[in-house]
PDB file with one MODEL, atoms N, CA, C and O in Angstrom:
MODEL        1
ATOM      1  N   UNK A   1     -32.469   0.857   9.512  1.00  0.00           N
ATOM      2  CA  UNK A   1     -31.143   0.416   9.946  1.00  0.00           C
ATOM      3  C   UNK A   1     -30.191   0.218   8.780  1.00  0.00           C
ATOM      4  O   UNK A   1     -28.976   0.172   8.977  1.00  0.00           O
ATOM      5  N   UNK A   2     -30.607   0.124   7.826  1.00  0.00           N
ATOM      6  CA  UNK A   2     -29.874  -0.172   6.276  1.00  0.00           C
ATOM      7  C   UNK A   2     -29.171   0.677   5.914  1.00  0.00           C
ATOM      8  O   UNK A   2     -28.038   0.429   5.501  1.00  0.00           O
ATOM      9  N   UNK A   3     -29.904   2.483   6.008  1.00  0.00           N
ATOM     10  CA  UNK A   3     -28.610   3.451   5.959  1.00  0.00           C
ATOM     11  C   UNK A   3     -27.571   3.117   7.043  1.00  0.00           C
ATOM     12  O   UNK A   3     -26.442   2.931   6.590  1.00  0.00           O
ATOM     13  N   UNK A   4     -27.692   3.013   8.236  1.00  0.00           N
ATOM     14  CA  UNK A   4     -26.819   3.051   9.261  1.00  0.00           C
ATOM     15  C   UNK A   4     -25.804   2.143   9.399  1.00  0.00           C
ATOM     16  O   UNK A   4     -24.825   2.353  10.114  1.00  0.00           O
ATOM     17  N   UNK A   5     -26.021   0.888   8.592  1.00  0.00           N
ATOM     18  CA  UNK A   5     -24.791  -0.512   8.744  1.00  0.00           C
ATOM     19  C   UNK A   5     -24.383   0.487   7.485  1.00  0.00           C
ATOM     20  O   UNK A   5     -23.309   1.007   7.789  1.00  0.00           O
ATOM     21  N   UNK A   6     -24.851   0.977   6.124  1.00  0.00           N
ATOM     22  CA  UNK A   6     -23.804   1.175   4.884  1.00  0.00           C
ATOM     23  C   UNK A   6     -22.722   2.363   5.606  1.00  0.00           C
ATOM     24  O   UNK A   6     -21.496   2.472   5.632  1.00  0.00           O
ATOM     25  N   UNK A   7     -23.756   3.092   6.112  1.00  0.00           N
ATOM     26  CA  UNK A   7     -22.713   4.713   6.745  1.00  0.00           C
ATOM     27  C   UNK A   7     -21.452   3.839   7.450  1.00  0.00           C
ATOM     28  O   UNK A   7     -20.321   4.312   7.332  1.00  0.00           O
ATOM     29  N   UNK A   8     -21.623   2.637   8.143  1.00  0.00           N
ATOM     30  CA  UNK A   8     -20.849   2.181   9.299  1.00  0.00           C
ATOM     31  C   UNK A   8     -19.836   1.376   8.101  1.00  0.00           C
ATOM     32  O   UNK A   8     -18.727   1.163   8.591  1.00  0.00           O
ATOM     33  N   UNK A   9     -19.926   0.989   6.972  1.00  0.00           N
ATOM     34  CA  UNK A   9     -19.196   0.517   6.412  1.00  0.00           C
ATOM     35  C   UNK A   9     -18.455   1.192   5.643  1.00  0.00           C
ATOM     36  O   UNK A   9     -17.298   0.779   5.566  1.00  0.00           O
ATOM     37  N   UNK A  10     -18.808   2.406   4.832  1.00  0.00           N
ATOM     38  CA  UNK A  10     -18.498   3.566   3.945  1.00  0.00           C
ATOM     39  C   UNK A  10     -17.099   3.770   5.389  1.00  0.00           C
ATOM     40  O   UNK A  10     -15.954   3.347   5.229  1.00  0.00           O
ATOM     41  N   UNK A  11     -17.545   4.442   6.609  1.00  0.00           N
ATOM     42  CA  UNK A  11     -16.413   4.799   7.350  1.00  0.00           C
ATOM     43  C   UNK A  11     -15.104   3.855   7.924  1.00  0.00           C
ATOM     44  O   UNK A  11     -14.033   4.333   8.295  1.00  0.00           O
ATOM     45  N   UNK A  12     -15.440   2.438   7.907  1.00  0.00           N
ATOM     46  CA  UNK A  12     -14.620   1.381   7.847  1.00  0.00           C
ATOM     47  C   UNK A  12     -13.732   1.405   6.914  1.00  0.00           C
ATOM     48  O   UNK A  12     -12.555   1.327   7.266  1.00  0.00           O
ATOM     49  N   UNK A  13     -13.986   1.495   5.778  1.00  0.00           N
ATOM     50  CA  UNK A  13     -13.481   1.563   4.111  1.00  0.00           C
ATOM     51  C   UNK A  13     -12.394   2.496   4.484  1.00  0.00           C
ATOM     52  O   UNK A  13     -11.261   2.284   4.914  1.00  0.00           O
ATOM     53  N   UNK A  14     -13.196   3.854   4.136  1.00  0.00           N
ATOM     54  CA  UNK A  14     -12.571   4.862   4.141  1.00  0.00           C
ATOM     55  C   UNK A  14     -11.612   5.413   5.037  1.00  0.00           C
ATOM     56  O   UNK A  14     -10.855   6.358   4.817  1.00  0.00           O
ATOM     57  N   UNK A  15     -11.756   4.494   6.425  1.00  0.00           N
ATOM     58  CA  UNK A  15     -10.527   4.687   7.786  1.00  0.00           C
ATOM     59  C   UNK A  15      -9.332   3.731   7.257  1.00  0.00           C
ATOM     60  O   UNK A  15      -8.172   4.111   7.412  1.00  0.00           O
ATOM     61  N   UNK A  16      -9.583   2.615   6.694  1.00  0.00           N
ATOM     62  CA  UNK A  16      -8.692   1.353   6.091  1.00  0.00           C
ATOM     63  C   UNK A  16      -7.910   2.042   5.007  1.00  0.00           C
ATOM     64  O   UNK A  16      -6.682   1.979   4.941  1.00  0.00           O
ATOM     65  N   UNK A  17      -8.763   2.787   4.051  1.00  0.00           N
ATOM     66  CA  UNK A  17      -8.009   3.932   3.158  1.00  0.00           C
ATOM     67  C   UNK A  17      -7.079   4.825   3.515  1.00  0.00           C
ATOM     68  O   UNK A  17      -6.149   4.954   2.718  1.00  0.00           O
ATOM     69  N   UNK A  18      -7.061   5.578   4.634  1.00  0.00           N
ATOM     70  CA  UNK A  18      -6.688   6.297   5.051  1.00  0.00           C
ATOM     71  C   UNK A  18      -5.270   6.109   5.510  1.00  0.00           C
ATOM     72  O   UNK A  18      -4.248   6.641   5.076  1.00  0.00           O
ATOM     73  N   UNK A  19      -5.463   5.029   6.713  1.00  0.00           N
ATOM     74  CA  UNK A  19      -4.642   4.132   7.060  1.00  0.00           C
ATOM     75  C   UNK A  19      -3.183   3.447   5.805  1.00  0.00           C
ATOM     76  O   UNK A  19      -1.969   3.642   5.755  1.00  0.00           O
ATOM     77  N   UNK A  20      -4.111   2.661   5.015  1.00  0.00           N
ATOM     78  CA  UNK A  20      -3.064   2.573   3.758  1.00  0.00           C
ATOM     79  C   UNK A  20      -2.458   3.555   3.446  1.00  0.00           C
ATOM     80  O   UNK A  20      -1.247   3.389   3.593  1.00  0.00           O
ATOM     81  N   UNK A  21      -2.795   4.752   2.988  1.00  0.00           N
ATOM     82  CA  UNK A  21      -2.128   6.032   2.621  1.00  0.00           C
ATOM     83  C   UNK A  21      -0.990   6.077   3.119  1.00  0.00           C
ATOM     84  O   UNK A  21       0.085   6.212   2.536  1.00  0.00           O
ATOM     85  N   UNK A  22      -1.323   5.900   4.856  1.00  0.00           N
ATOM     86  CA  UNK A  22      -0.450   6.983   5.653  1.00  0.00           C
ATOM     87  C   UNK A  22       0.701   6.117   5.802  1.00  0.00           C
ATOM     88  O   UNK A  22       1.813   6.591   6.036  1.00  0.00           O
ATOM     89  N   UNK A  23       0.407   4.323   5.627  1.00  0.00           N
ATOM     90  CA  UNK A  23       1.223   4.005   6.110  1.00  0.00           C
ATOM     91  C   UNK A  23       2.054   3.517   4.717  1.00  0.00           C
ATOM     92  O   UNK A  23       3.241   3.601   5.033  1.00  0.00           O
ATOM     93  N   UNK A  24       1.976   3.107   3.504  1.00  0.00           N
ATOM     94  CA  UNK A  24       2.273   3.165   2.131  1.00  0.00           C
ATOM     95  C   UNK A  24       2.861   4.413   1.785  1.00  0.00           C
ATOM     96  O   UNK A  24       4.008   4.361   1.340  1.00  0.00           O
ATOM     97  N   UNK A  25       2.247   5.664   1.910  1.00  0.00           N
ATOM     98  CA  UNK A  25       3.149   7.388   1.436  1.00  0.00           C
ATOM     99  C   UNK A  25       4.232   7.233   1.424  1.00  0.00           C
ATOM    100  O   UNK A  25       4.869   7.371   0.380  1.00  0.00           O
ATOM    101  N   UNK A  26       4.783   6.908   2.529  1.00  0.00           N
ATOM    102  CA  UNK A  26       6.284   7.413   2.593  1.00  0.00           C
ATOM    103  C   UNK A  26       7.094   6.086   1.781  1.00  0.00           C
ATOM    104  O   UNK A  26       7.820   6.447   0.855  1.00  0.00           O
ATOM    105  N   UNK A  27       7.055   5.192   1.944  1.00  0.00           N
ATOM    106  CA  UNK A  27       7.843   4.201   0.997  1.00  0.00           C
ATOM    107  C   UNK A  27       7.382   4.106  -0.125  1.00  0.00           C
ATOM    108  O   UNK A  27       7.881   3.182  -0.766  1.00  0.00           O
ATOM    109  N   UNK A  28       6.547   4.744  -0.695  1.00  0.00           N
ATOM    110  CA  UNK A  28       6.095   4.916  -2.292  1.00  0.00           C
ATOM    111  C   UNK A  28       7.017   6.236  -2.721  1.00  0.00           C
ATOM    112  O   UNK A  28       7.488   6.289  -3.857  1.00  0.00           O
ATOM    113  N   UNK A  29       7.250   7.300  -1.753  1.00  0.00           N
ATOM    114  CA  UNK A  29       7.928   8.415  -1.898  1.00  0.00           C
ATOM    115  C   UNK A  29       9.302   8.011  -1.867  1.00  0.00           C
ATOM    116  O   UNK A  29      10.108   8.604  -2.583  1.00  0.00           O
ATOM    117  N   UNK A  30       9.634   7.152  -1.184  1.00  0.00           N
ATOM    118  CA  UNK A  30      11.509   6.590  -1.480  1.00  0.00           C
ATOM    119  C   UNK A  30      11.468   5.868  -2.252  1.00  0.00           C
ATOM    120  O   UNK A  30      12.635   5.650  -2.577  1.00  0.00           O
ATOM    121  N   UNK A  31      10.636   5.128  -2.980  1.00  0.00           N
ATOM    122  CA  UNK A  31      10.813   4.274  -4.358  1.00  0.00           C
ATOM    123  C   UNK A  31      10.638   5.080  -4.967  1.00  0.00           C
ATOM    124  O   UNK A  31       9.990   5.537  -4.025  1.00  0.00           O
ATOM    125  N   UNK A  32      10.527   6.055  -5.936  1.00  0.00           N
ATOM    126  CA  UNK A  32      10.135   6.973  -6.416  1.00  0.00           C
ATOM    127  C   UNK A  32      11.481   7.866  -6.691  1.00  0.00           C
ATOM    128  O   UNK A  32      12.004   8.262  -7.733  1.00  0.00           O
ATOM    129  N   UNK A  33      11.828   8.015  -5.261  1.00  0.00           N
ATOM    130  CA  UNK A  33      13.254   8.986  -5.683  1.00  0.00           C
ATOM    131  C   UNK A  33      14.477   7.838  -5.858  1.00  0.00           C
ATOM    132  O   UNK A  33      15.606   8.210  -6.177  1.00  0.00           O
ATOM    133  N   UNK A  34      14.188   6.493  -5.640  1.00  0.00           N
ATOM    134  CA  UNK A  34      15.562   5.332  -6.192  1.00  0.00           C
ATOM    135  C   UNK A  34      14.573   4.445  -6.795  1.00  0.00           C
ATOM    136  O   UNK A  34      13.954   3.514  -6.280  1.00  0.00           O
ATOM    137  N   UNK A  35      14.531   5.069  -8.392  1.00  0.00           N
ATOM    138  CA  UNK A  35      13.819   4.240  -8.900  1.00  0.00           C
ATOM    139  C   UNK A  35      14.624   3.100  -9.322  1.00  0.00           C
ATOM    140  O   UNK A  35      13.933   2.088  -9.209  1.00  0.00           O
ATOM    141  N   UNK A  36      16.219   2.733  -9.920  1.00  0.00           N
ATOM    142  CA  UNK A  36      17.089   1.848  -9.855  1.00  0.00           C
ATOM    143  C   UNK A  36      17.176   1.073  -8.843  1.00  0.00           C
ATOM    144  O   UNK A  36      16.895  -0.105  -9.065  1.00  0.00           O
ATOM    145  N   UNK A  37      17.477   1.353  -7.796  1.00  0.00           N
ATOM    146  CA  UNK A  37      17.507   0.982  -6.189  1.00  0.00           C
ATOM    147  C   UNK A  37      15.669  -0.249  -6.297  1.00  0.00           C
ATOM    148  O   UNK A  37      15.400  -1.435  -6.108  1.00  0.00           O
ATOM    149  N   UNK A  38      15.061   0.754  -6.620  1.00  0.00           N
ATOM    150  CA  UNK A  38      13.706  -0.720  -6.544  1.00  0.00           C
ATOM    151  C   UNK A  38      13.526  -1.622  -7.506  1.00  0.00           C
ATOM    152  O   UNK A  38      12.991  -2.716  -7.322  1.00  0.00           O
ATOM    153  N   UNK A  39      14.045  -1.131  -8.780  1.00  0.00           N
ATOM    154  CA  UNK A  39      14.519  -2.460 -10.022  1.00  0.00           C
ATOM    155  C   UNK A  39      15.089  -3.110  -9.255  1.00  0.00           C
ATOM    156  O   UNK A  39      14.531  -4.070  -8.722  1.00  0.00           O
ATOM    157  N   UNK A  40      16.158  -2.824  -9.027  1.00  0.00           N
ATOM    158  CA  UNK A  40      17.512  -4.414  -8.156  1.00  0.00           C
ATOM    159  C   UNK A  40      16.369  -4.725  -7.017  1.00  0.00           C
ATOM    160  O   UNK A  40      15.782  -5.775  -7.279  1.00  0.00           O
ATOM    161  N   UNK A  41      15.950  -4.152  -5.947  1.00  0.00           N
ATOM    162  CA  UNK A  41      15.646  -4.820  -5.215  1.00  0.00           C
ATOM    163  C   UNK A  41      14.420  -5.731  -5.360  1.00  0.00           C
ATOM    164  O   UNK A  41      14.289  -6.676  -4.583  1.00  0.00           O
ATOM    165  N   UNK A  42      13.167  -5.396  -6.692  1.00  0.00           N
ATOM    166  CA  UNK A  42      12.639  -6.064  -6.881  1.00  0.00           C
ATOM    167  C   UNK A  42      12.995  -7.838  -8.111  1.00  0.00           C
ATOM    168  O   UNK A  42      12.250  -8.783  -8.371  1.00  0.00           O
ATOM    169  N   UNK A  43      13.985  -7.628  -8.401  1.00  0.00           N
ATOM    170  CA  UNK A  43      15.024  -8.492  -9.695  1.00  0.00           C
ATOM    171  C   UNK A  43      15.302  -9.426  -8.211  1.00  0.00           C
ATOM    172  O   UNK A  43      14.928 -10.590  -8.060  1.00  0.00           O
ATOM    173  N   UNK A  44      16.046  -8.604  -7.188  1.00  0.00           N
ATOM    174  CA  UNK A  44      16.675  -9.380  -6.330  1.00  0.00           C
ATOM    175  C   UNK A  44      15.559 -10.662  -5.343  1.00  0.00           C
ATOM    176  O   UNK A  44      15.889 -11.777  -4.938  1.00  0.00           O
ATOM    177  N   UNK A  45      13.996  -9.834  -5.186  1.00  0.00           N
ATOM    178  CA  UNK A  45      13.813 -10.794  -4.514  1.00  0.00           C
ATOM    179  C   UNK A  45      12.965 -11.672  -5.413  1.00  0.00           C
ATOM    180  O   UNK A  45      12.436 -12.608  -4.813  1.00  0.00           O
ATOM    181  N   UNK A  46      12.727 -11.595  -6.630  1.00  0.00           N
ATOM    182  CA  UNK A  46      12.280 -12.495  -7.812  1.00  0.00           C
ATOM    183  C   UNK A  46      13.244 -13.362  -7.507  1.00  0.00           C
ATOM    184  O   UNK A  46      12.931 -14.283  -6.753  1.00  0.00           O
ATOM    185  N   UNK A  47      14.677 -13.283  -8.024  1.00  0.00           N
ATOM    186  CA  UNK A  47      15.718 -14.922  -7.882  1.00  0.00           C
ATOM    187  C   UNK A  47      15.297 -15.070  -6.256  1.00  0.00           C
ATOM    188  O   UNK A  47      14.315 -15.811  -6.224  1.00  0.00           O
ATOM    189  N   UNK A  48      15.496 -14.844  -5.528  1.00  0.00           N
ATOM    190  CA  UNK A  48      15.011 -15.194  -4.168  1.00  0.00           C
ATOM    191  C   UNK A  48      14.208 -16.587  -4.268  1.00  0.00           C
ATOM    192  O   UNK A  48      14.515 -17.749  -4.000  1.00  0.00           O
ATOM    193  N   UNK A  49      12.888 -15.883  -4.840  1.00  0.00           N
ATOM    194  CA  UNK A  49      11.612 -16.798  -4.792  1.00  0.00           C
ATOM    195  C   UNK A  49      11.942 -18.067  -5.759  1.00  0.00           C
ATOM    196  O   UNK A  49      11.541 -19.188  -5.448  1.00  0.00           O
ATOM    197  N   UNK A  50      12.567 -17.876  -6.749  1.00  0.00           N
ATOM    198  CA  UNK A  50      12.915 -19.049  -8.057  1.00  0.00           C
ATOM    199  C   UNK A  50      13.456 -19.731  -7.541  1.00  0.00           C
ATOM    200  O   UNK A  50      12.935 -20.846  -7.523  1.00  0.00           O
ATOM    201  N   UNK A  51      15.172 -19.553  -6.583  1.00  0.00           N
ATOM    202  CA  UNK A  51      16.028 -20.103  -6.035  1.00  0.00           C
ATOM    203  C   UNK A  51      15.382 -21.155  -5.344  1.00  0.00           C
ATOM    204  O   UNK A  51      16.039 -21.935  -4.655  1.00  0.00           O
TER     205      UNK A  51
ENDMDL
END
């Protein structure tokens, strides 16, 4: 049963991976093309948190 819980976990992982990808891709791909645009917006929500 020891292979069969790791196989069952390896595919958990790797669906959770997947998942991240698909749902992370595309807003890693628009930060990327406004790389200024994510300086300010990350500057912006730093004072946010200080404030």
């Amino acid at each position: 049963m020891r292979v069969a819980s790791e196989r069952i976990v390896a595919i958990l992982f790797s669906g959770a991976a997947w998942a991240m990808a698909l749902v992370a891709g595309p807003h890693l791909a628009h930060a990327l093309r406004h790389p200024a645009r994510l300086v300010a917006h990350a500057a912006t929500g730093r004072r946010r948190e200080l404030g």
